[in-house]
C-alpha positions, 0 to 999 in steps of 0.5 A, a space after each residue: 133797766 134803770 138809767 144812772 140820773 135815775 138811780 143818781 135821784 133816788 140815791 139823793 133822796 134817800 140822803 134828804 131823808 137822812 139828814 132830816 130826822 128829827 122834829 127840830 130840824 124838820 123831817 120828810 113825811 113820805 116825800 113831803 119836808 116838815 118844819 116844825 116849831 114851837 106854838 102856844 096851845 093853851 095857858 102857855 103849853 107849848 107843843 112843836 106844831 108844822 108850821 103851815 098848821 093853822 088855827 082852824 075857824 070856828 065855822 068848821 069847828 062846829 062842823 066837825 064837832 059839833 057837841 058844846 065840849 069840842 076842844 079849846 084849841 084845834 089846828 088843821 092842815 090848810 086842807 084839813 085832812 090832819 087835826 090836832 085838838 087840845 083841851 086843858 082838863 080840870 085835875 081831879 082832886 083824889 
């Protein structure tokens, strides 16, 4: 048996989760909030990118890749579980 300020919580939980469902406003990833905004990757791209993102330091770059054609620009989660890597590519002529 659950008590009512239980229940009352989750429900309040839930509305949070609603209200915030798009990437401009922020959204819940499983019960963490994420603000978003717009980075300069590379060239002037932009990409919407969480916030608390940082540039990840070139002493773990070469740690976690270490081949000489590692991405231009890698950003980390400050504790480093989530990677997002980008590379501008040369188009191809056909």
């Amino acid at each position: 048996m659950e008590y009512p300020d239980i229940q009352i919580a989750e429900l309040k939980k839930v509305r949070r989760k609603q209200k915030f469902t798009n990437i401009e406003e922020g959204l819940f990833i499983g019960d963490m909030f994420v603000k978003f905004s717009a980075r300069d990757i590379l060239e002037g791209i932009e990409c919407l990118i969480p916030e608390e993102f940082i540039d990840m330091s070139e002493e773990v770059q070469l740690m976690k890749y270490p081949s000489v054609s590692r991405p231009q620009r890698i950003l980390t989660s400050l504790d480093s579980r989530v990677n997002f890597a980008f590379s501008l590519l040369k188009e191809l002529p056909v």
